[in-house]
N, C-alpha and C positions, 0 to 999 in steps of 0.2 A: 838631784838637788844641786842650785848652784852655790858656789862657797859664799856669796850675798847671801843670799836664802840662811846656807845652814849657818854663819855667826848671828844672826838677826831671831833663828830659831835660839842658838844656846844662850845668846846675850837674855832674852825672854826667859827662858829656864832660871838663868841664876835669879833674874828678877822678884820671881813671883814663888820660889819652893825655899823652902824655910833653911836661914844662913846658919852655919857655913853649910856650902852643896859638896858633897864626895863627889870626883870626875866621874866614878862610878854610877853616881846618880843621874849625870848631867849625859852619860853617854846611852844609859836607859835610857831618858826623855826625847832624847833629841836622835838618836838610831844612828850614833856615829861611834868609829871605835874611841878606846882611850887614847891612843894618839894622836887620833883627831880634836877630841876635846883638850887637849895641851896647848898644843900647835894654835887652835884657835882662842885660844885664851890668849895666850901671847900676843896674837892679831888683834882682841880686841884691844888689852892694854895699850899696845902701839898706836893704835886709832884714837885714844885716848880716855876709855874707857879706866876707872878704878876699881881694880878688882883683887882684892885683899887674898891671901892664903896661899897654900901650896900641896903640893903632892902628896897624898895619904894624908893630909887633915879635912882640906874642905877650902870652897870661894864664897867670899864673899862680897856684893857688888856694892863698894863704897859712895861713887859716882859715876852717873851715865856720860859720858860725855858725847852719844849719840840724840839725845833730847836735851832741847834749852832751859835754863831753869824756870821752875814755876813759881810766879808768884802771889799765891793764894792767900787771902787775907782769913780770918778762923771762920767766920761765919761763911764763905766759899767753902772752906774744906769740910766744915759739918754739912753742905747741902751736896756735896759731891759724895762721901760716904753716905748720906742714908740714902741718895739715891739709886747707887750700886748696889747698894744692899736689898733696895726693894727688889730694881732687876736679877739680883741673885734668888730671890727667891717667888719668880715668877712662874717657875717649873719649866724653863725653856732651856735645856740644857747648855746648847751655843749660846746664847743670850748669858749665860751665869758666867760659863767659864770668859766671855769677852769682858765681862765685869770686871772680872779675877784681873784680868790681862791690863784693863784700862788703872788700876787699882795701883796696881805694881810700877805700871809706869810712870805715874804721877808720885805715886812713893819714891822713886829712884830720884826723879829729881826735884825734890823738895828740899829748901835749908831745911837743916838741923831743928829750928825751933818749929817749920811748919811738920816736919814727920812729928815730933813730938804732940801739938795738937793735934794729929793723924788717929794716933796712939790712944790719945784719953778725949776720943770726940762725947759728948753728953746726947748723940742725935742717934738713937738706934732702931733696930726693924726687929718686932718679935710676931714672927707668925703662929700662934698658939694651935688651928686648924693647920693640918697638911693641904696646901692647893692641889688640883689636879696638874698630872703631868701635861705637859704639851707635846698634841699628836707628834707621832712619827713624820707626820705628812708637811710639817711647819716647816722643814727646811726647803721642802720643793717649791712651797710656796713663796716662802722667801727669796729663792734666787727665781723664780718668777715674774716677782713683782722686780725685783734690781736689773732681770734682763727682759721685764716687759712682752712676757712672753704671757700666749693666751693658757689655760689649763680646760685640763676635761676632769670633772667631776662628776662622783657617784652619789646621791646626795639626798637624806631623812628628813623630810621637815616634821614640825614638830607633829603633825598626825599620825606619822609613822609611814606616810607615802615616799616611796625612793623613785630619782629621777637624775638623767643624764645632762648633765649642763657641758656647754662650752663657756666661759668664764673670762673677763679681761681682770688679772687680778691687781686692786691699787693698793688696801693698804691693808697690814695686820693691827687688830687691837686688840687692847688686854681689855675685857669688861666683865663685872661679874662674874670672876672667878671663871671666864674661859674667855679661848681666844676665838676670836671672831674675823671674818676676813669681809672686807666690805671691795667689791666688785661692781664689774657692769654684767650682766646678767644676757647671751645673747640669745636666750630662750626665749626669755620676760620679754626682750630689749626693754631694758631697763636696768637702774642701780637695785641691790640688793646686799645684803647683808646673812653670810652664811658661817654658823658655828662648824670650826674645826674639828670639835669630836662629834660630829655627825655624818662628815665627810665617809663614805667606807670605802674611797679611791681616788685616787687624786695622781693626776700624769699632765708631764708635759706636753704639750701638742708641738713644740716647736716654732710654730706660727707667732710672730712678734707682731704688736700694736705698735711699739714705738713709732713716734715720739709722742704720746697720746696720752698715757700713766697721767703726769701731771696734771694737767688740762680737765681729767675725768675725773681724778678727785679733787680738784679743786671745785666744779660742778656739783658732785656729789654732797661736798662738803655746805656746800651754801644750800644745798635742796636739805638736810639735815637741821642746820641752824634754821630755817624756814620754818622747820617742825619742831620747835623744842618746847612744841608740849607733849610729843610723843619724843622723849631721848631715847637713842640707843637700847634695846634689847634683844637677846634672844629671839624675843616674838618675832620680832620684824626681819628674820632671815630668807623668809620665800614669802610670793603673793603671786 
């Protein structure tokens, strides 16, 4: 890890775990000794970071001074917390803890009066049902889709018939309570639509479409609106 990398990892640590943080804490989260979490504290302050406390009580990060201030008017900050909070509890575990992350950072640099509306937003997310978790397999797909790479899938349709796809994968959606990955299909050759918990294998093949992703959901997307009397379902995952 470079010393970039690891203040940028503990600068996020104090950010986002509940103030004051014990160096102890901060040297769990981030895998560096105590003296390194000293050492780089002092680095950040010097960089101009505000970082309240000291040795055997605990930090606290006053102001970023690695991020510009934000400034968010109230009705912006209630539509950024309940939107975090939906993505928190989409059951995608990356997806929640990036929320965490994006949360924290916008907290750090907010005046005083905007963390205070942070604080007592009136805009919340109660999910009374537990959602399904999101496959294991979402992360492959996800860096995937970012590196444009084709996948080979093992794959249920809803009869219960299993089949081997090679897949360009464009984009994940959340729909009815699962995720769904919407693809070119080079079985079908065709666009297709395939739920992720039905997936029972998923690998990369290595082989990249780039620079094609865009283009094919952009296509995809307008053959879609074409049909908005049949939206988006489950059903329409294989044909």
């Amino acid at each position: 890890m470079s010393r970039s990398e690891r203040l940028l990892r503990l600068l996020q640590a104090i950010r986002s775990l509940n103030a004051p943080v014990t160096a102890t804490r901060l040297a769990a989260e981030t895998g560096v000794s105590l003296r390194s979490v000293y050492r780089d504290i002092d680095s950040l302050r010097a960089s101009g970071a505000r970082i309240e406390g000291e040795r055997g009580y605990g930090y606290t990060l006053i102001e970023d001074g690695t991020l510009p201030p934000q400034t968010l008017s109230r009705i912006e900050i209630e539509a950024l917390l309940l939107g975090l909070a939906e993505v928190q509890q989409m059951g995608d575990p990356a997806l929640a803890d990036a929320a965490r992350a994006v949360l924290a950072k916008v907290t750090a640099t907010l005046p005083s009066l905007g963390q205070q509306h942070l604080l007592h937003a009136v805009s919340q997310v109660h999910q009374f049902e537990p959602r399904p978790a999101a496959p294991a397999e979402i992360d492959v797909i996800r860096q995937a889709c970012w590196r444009e790479d084709s996948l080979h899938i093992q794959y249920v349709d809803q009869t219960g018939v299993v089949s081997e796809r090679i897949v360009l994968p464009l984009s994940i959606v959340y729909v009815d309570r699962h995720f769904v990955l919407l693809a070119y299909c080079t079985l079908r050759e065709d666009f297709r639509i395939f739920r992720l918990d039905r997936m029972r294998a998923v690998a990369n093949t290595g082989s990249s479409f780039r620079p094609r992703r865009v283009g094919l959901l952009r296509d995809y997307l307008a053959q879609l609106r074409q049909r908005a009397a049949n939206p988006i379902t489950p059903g329409q995952t294989t044909g």
